[in-house]
C-alpha positions in Angstrom: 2.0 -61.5 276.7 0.2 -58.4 274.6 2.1 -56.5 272.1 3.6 -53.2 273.3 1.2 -50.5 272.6 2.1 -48.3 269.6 0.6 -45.3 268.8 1.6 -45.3 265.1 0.1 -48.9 264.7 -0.5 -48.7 261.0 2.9 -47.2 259.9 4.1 -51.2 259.0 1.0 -51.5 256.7 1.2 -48.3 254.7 5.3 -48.9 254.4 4.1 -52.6 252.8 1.7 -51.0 250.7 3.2 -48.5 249.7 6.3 -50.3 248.8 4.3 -52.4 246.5 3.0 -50.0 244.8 6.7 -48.3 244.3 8.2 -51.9 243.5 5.6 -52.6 240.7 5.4 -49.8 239.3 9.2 -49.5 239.3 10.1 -53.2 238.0 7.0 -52.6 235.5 8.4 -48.9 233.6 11.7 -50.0 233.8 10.8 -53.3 231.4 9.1 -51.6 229.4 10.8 -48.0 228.8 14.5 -50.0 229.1 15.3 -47.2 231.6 17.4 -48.9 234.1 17.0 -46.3 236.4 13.7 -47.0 237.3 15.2 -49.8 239.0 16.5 -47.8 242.0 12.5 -46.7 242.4 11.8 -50.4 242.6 15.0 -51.3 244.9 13.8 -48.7 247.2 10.3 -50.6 247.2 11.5 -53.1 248.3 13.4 -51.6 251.0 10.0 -49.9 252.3 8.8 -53.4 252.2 11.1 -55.1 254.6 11.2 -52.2 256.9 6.8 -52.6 256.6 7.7 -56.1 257.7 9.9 -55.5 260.3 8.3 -53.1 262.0 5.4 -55.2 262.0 7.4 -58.2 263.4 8.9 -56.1 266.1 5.3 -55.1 267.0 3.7 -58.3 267.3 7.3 -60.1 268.7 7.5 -62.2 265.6 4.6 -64.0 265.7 2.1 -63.5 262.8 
């Protein structure tokens, strides 16, 4: 069985990268300006990660 076709295949990959790049840089200025705030940059990261993820998963039906 093929994955469904997709026209916005690499949404799931920019949402992962992305989100790493918003998680890092989050977790990183809050450590090291004590601004706890930041925090919510790097919580939403995350959340950009697992929706990366599970878009991808959905895509390929949960196999890698």
């Amino acid at each position: 069985m093929s994955p469904t076709p997709n026209p916005l295949k690499g949404l799931a990959l920019v949402l992962v990268l992305v989100g790493i790049v918003l998680a890092t840089a989050g977790a990183v200025g809050a450590m090291v300006t004590g601004n706890q705030r930041l925090m919510f940059a790097a919580a939403l990261g995350f959340a950009l990660q697992f929706a990366g993820w599970h878009r991808h998963n959905a895509r390929t039906g949960g196999r890698s």
